[in-house]
Backbone as CSV, one residue per row, in Angstrom:
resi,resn,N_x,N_y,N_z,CA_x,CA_y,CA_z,C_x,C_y,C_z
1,UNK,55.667,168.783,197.622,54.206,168.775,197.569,53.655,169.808,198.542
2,UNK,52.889,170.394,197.841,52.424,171.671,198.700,50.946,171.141,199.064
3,UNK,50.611,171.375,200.760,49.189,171.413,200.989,48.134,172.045,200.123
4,UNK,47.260,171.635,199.688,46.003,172.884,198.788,44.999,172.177,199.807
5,UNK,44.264,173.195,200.359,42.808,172.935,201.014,42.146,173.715,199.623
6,UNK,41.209,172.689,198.685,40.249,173.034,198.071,39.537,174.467,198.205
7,UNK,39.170,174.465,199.407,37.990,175.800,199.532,39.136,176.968,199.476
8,UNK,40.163,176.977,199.596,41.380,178.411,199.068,41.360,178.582,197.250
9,UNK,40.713,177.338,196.759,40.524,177.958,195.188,39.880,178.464,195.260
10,UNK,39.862,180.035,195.723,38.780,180.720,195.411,38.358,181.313,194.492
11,UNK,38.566,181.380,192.806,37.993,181.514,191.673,38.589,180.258,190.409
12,UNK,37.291,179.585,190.070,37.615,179.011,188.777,37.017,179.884,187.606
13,UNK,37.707,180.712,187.136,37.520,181.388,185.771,38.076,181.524,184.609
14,UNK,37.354,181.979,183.813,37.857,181.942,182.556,39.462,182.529,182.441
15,UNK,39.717,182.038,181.385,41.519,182.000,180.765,41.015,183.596,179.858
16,UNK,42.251,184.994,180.736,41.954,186.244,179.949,43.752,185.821,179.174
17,UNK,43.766,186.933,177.995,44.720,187.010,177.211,45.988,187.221,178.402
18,UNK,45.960,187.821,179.466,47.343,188.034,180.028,47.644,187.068,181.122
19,UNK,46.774,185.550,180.765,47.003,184.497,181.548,47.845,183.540,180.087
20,UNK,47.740,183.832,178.886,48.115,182.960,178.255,49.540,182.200,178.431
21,UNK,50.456,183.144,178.996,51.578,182.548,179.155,52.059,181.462,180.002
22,UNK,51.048,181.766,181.442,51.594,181.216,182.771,50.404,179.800,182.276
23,UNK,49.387,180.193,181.216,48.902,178.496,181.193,49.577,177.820,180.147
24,UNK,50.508,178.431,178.818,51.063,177.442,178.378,52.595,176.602,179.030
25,UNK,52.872,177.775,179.824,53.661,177.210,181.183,53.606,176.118,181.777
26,UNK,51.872,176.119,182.498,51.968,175.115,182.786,51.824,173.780,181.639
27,UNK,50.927,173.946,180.970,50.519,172.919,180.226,52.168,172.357,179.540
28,UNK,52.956,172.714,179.688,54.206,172.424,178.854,54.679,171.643,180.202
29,UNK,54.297,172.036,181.187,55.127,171.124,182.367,53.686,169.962,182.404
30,UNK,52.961,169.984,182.699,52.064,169.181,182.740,52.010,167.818,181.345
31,UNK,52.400,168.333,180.740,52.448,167.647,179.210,54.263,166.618,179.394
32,UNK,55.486,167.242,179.798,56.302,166.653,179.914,56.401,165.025,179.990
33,UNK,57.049,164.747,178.472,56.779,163.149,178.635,55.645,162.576,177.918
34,UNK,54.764,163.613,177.575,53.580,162.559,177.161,54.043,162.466,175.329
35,UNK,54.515,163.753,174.923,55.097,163.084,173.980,55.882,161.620,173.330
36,UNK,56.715,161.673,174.341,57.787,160.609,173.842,57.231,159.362,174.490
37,UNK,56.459,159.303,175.376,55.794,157.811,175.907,54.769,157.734,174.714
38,UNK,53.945,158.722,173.728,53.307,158.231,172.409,54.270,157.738,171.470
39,UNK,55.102,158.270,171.472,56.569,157.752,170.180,56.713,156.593,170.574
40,UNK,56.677,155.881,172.328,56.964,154.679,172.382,56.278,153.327,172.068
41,UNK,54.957,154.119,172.332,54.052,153.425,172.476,53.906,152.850,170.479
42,UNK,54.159,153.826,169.862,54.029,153.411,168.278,54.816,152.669,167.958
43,UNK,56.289,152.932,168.898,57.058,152.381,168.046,57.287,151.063,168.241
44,UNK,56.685,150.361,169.045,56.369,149.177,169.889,55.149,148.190,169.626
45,UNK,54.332,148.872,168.512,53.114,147.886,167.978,53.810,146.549,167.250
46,UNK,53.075,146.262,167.135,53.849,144.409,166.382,53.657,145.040,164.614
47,UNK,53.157,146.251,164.185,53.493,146.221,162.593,54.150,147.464,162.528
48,UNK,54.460,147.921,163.335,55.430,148.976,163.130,56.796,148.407,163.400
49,UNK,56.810,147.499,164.719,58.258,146.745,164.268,58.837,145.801,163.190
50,UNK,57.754,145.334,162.449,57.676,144.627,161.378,58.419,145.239,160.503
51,UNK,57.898,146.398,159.918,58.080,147.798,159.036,59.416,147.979,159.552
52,UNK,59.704,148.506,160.484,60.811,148.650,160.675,62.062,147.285,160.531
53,UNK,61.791,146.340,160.845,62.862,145.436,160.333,62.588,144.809,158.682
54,UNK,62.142,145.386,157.685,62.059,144.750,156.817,63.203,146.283,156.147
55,UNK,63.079,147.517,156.814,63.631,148.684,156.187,65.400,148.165,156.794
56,UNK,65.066,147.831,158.098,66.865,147.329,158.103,67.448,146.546,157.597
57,UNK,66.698,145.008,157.258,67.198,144.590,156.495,67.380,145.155,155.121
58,UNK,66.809,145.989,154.485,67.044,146.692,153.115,68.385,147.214,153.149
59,UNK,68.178,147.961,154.187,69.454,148.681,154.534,70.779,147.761,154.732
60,UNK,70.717,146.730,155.627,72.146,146.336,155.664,72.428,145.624,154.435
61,UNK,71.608,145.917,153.621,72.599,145.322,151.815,73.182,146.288,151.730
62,UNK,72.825,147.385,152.011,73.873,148.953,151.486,74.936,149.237,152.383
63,UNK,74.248,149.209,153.671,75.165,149.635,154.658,76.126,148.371,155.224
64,UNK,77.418,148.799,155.484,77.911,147.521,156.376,78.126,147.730,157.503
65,UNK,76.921,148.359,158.397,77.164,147.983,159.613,75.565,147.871,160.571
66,UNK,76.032,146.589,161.454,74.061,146.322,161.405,73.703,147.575,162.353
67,UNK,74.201,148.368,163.236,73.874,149.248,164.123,73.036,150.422,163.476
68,UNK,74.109,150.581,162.269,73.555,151.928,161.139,71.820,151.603,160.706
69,UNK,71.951,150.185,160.092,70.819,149.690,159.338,69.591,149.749,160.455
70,UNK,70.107,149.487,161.627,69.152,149.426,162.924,68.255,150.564,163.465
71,UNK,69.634,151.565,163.229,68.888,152.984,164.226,68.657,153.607,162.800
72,UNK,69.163,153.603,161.596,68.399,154.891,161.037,67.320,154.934,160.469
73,UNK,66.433,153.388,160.409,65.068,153.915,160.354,64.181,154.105,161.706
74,UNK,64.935,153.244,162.611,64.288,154.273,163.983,64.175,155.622,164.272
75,UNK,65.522,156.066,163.485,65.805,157.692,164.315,65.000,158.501,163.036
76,UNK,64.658,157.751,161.430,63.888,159.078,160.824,62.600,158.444,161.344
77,UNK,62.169,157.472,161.663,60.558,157.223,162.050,60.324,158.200,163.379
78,UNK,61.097,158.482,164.701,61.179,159.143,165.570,61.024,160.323,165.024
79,UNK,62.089,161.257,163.843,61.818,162.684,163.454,60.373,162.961,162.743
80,UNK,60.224,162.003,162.617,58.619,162.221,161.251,57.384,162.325,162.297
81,UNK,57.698,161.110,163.691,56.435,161.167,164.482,56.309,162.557,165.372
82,UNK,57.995,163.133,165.661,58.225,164.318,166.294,57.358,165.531,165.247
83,UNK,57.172,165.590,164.249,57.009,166.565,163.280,55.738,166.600,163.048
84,UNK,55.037,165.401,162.736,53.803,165.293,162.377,52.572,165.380,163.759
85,UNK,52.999,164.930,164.592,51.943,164.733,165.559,51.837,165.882,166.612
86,UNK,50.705,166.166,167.206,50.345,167.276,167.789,51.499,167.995,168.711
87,UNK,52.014,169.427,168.927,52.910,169.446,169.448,52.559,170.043,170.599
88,UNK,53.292,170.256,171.453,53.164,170.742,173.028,51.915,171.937,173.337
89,UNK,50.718,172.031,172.353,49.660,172.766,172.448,48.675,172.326,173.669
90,UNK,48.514,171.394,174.665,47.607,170.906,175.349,46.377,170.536,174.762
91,UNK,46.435,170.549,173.415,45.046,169.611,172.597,44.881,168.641,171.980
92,UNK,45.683,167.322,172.312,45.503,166.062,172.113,44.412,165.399,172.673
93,UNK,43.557,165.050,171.473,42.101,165.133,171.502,41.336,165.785,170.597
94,UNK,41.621,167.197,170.606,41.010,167.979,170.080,40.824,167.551,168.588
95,UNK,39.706,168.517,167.989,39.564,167.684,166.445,40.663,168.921,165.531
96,UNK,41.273,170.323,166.475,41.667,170.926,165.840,43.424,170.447,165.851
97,UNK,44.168,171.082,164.770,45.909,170.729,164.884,46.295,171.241,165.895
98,UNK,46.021,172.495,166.618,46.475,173.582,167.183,45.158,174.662,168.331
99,UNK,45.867,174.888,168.894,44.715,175.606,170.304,44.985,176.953,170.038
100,UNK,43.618,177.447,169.608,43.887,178.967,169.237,43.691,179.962,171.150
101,UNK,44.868,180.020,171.730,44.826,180.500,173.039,43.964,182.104,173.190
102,UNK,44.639,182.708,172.207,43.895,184.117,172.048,42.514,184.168,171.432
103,UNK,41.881,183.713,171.036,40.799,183.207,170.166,39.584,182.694,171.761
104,UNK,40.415,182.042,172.586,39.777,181.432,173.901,39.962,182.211,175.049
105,UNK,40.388,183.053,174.688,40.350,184.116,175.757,39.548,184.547,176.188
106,UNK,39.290,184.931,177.694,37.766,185.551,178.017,38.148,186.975,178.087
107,UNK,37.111,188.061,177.520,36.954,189.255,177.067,35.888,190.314,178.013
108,UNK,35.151,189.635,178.526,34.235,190.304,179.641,34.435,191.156,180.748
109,UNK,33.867,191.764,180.892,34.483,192.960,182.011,34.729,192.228,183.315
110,UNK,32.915,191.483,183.295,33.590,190.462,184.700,33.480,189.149,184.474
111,UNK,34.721,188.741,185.501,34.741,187.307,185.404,33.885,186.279,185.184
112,UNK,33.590,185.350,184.676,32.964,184.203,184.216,33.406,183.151,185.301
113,UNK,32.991,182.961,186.283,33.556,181.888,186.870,32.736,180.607,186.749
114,UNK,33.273,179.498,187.773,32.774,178.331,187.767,32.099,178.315,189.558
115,UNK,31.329,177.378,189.817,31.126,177.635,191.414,32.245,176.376,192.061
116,UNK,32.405,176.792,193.171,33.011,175.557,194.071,32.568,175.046,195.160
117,UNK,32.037,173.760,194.834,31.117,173.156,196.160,31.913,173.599,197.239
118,UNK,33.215,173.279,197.600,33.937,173.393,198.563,34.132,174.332,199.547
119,UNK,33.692,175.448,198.675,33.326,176.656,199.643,31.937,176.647,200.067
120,UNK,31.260,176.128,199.613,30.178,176.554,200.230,30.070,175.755,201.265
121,UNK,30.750,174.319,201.223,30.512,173.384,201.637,31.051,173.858,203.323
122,UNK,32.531,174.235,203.078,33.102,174.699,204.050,32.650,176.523,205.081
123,UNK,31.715,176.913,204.132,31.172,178.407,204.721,32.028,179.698,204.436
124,UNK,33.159,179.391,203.672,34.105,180.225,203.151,33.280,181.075,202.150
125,UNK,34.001,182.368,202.127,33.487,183.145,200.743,34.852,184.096,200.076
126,UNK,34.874,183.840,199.109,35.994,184.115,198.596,36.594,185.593,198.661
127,UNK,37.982,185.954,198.967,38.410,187.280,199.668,39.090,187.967,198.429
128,UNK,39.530,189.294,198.760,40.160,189.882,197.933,41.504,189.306,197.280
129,UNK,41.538,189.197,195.754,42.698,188.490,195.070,43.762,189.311,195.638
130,UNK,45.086,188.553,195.175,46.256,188.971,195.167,46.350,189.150,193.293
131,UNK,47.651,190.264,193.150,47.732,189.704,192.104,48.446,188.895,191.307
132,UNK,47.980,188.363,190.005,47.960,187.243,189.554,49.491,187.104,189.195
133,UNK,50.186,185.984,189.447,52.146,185.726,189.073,51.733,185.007,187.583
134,UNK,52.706,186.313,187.079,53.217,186.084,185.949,54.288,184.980,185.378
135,UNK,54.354,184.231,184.926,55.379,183.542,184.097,56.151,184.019,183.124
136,UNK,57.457,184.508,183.419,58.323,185.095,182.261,57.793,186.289,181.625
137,UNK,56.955,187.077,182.468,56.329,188.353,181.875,57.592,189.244,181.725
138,UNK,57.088,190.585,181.554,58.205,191.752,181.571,58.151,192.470,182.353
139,UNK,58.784,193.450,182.673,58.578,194.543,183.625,57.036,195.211,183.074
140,UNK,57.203,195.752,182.018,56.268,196.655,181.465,55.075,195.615,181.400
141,UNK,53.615,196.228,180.733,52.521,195.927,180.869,52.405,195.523,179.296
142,UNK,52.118,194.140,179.254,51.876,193.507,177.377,50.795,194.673,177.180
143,UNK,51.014,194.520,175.782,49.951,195.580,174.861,48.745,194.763,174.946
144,UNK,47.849,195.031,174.540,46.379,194.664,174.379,46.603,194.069,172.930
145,UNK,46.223,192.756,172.851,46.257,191.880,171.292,46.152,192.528,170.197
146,UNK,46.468,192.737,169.168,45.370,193.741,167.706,45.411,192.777,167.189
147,UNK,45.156,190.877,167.435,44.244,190.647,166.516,42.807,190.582,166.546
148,UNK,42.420,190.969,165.340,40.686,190.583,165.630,39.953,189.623,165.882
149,UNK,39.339,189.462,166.727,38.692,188.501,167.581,37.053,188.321,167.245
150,UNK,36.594,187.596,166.500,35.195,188.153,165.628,34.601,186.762,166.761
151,UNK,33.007,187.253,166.558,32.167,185.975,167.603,32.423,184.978,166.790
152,UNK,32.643,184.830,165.586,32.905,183.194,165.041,33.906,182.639,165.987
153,UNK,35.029,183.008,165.883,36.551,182.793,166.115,36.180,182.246,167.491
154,UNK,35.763,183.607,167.931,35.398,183.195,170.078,34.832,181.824,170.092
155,UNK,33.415,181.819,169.257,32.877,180.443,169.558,33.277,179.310,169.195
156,UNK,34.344,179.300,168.286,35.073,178.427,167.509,36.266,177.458,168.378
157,UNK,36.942,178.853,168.883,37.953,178.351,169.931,37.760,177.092,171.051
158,UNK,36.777,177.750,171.610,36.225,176.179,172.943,36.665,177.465,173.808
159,UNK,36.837,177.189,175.197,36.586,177.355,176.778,38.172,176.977,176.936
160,UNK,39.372,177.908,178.219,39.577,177.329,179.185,39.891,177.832,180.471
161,UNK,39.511,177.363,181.105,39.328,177.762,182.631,40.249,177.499,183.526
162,UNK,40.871,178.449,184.358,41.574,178.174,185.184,41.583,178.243,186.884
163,UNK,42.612,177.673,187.709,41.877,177.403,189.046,42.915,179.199,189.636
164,UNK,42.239,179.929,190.451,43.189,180.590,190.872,43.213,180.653,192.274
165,UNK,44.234,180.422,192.834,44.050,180.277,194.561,44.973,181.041,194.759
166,UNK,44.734,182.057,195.547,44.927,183.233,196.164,46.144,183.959,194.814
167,UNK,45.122,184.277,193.785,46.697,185.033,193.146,47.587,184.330,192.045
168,UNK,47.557,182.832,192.351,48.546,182.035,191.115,47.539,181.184,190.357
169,UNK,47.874,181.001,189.469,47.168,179.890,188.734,47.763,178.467,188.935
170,UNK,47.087,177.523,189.738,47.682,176.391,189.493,47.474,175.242,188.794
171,UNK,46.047,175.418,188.340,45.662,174.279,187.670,44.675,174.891,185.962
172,UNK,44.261,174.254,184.901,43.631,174.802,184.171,42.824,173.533,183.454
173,UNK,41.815,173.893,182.589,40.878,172.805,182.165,40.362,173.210,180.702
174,UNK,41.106,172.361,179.933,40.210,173.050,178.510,38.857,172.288,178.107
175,UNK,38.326,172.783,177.460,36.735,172.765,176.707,36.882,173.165,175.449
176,UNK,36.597,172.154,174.677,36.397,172.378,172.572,35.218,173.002,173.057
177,UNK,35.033,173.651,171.313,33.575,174.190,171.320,32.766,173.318,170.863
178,UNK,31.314,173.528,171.240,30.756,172.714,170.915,30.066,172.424,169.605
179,UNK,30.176,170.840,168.856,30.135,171.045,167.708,29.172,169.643,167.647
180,UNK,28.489,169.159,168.826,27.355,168.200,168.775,26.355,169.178,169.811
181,UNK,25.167,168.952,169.484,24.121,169.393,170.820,24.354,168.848,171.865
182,UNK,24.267,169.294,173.022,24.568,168.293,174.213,25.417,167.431,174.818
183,UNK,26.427,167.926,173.767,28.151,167.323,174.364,28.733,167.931,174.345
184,UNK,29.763,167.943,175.243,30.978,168.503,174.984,32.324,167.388,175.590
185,UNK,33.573,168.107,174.869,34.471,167.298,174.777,35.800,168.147,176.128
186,UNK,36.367,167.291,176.995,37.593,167.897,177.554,38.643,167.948,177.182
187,UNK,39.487,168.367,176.207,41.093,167.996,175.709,41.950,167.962,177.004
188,UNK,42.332,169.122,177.838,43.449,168.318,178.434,42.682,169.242,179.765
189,UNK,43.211,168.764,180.790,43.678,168.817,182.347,44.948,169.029,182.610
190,UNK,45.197,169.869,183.823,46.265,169.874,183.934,46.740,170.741,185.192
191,UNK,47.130,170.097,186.464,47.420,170.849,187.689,49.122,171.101,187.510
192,UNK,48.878,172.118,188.256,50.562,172.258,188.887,51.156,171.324,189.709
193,UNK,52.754,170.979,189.225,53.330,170.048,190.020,53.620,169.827,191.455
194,UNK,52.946,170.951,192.217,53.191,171.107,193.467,52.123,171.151,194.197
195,UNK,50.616,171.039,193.268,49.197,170.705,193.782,48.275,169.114,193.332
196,UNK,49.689,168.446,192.695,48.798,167.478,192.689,47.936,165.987,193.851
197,UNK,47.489,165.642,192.990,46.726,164.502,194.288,46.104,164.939,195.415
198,UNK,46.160,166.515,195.559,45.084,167.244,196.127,43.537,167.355,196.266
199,UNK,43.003,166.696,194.589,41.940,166.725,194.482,41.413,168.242,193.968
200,UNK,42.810,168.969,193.239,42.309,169.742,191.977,42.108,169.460,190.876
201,UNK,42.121,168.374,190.496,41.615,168.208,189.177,40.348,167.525,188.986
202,UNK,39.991,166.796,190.316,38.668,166.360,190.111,37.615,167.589,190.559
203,UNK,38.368,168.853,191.388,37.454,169.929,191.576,37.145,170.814,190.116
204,UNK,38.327,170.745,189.132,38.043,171.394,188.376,36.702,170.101,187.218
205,UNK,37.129,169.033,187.127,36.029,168.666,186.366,34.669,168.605,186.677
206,UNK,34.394,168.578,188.208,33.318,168.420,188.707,32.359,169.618,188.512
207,UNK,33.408,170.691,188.933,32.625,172.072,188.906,31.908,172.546,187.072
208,UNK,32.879,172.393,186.175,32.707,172.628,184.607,31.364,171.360,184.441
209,UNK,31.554,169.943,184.866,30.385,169.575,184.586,28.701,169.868,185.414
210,UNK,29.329,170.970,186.325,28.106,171.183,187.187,27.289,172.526,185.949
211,UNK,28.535,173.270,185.575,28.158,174.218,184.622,27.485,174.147,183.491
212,UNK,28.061,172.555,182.734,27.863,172.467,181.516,26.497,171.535,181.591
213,UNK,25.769,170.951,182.301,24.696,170.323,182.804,23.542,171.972,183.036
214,UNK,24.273,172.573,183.721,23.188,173.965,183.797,22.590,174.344,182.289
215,UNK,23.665,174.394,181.553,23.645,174.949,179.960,23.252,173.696,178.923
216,UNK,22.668,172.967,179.565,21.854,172.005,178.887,22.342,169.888,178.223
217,UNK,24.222,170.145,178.773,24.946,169.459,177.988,24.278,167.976,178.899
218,UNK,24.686,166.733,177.987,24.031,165.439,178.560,24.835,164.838,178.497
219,UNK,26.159,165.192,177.724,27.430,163.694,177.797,28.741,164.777,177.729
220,UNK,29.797,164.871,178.527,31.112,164.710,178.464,31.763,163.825,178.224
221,UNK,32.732,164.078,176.893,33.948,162.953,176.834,35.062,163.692,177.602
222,UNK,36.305,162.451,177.361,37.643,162.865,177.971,38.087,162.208,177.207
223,UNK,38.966,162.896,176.406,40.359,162.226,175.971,41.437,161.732,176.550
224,UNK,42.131,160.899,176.855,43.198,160.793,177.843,44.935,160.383,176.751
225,UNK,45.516,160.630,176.678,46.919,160.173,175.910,46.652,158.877,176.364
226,UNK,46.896,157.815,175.088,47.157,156.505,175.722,47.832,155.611,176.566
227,UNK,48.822,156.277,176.991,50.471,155.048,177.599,49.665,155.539,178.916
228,UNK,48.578,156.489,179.212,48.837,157.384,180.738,47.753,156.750,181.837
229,UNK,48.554,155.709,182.321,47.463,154.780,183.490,47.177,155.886,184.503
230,UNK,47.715,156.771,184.799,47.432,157.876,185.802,46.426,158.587,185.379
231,UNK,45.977,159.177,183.877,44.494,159.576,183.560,43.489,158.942,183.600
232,UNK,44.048,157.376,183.367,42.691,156.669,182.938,42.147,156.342,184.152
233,UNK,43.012,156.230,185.374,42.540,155.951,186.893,41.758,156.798,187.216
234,UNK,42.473,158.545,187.067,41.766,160.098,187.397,40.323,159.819,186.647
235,UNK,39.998,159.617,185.732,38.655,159.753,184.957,37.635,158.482,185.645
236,UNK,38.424,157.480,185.699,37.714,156.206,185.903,37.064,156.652,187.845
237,UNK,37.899,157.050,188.214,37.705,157.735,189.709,36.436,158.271,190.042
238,UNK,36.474,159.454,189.053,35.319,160.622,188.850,33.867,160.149,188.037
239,UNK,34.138,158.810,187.608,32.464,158.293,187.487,32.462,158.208,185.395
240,UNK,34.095,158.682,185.312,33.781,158.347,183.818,34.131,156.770,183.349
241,UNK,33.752,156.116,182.139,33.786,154.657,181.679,34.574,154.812,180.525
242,UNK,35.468,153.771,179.698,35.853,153.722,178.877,34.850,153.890,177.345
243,UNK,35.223,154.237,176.578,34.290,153.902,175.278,34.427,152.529,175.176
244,UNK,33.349,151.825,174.523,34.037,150.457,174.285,33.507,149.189,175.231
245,UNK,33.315,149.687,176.426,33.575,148.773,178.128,32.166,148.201,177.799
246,UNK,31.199,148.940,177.789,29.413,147.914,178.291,28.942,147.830,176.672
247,UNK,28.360,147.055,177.393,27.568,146.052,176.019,26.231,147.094,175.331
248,UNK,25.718,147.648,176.484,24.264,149.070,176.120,25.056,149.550,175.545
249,UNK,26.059,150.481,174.705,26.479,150.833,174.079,26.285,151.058,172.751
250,UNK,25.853,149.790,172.594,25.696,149.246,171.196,24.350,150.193,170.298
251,UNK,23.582,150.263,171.291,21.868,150.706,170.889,22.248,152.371,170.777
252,UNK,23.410,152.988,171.600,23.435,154.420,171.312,24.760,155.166,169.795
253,UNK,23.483,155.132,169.147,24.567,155.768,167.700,25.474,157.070,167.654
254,UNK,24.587,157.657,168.761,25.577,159.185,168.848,27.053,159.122,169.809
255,UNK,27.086,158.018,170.639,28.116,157.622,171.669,29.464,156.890,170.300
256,UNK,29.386,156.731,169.364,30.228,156.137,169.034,30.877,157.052,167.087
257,UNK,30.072,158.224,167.483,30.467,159.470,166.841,31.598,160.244,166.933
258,UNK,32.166,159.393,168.572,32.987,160.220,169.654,34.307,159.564,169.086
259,UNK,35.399,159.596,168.665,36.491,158.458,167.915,37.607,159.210,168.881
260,UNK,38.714,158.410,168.812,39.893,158.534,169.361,40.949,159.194,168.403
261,UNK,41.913,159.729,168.482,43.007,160.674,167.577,43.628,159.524,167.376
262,UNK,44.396,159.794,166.245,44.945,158.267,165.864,46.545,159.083,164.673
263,UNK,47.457,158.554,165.221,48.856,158.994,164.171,49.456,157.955,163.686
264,UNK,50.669,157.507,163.235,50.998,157.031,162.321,50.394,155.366,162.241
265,UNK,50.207,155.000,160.918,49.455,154.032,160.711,48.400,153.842,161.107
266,UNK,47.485,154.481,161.623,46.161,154.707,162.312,46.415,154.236,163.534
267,UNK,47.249,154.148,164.248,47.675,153.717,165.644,46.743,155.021,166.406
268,UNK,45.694,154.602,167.574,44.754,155.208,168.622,46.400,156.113,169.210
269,UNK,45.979,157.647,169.432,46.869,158.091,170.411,46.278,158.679,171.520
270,UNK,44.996,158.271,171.593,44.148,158.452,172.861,43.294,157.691,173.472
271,UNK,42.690,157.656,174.682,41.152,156.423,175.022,40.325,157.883,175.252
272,UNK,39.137,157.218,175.064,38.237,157.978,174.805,36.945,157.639,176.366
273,UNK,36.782,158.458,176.500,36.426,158.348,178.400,34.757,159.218,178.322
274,UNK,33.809,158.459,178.563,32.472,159.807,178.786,31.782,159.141,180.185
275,UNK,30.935,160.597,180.208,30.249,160.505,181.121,29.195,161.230,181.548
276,UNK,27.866,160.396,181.624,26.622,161.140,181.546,26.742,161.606,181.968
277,UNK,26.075,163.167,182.009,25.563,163.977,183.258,23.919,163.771,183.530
């Protein structure tokens, strides 16, 4: 665990095309596990085990051995949930299959940042970068994208932002685009394993909702993977509520527009988390 003093993030900005790598980097370490704790979590409902023992018993009329009849509709229900359900993209949540990274790229000459109370708080002002560590780059310099990038596509994509303290990226924050007035949605979070419990991830949500309140927004959701008591604490922390929890609820029609991702058998593979601004 590495010390992070907050006020050393000195830029939260936008995700450019020659960050794409070092953030699906992280997001692939950050994500570790959340897959297969959803596989567990399905495969563990009371009608999916049902389903599943009515297919073994089918099976051990054919097969003679109960182990066979046991695991092989476990192990093709496991390949089908591996195949079908969102894969290591960091957008579980999202209403899209897939995170168009290049599409969300920021393109501007200058940075787009986010502000950080923390500096100001502390009297710091942010110093000359280092530059930025690559993940599995090359020696040579990547080409510049040739795909075309039209303003649909840009606005289509969503937002994501990353934390950079002195030079590395350690943490990042995605944003769908927006496709209600006055909301917006967070798909994933996600610090580096060596900055967490620091209190970067509540710097990065705090700051995006200081932004997205400037630009007019009135409700953030959060998606969280379901099995993950460690998100639902992080959100519940930062002043967000479950969908679902209070009874006022009831009277607001646009709050329940907001639905949870849901895979095999309509099994929820997320909680659904907002919070006024």
């Amino acid at each position: 665990m590495v010390r992070l003093e907050l006020e050393q993030v000195w830029v939260m900005r936008r995700m450019k095309e020659d960050d794409i790598e070092v953030v699906k980097a992280l997001v692939k370490e950050g994500c570790e596990g959340t897959e297969n704790r959803l596989i567990l979590h399905i495969l563990t409902r009371p009608l999916c085990l049902f389903i599943l023992a009515v297919f073994s018993s089918i099976l051990r009329c054919l097969v003679h051995s109960f182990i066979l009849a046991l695991a092989i509709p476990v192990f093709l229900l496991i390949v089908f949930l591996k195949i079908t359900m969102p894969r290591s993209t960091g957008v579980l949540g999202s209403s899209r299959p897939s995170w168009d990274y290049v599409g969300s790229s920021y393109r501007g000459q200058q940075d787009e940042i986010l502000q950080n109370p923390y500096c100001r708080i502390s009297g710091k002002t942010p110093g000359t970068k280092k530059q930025r560590r690559r993940i599995g780059a090359k020696d040579k310099e990547k080409e510049a994208s040739s795909e075309k990038i039209t303003a649909e596509r840009e606005q289509a994509a969503g937002q994501v932002w990353v934390a950079d303290c002195e030079g590395e990226i350690v943490g990042c924050i995605f944003r769908e685009s927006e496709t209600r007035p006055g909301v917006r949605r967070i798909c994933r979070l996600v610090t580096g394993c060596w900055y967490r419990r620091e209190g970067l991830g509540r710097l990065l949500v705090q700051s995006l909702e200081l932004k997205e309140r400037e630009t007019g927004a009135q409700r953030v959701f959060a998606h969280v993977p379901y099995p993950s008591k460690v998100g639902e604490a992080f959100f519940r922390k930062v002043g967000y509520r479950q969908l679902g929890e209070l009874t006022d609820e009831e009277d607001d029609d646009e709050i329940f527009k907001e639905t949870p991702e849901r895979g095999f058998m309509g099994y929820p593979l997320t909680k659904v988390f907002y919070k006024d601004l």
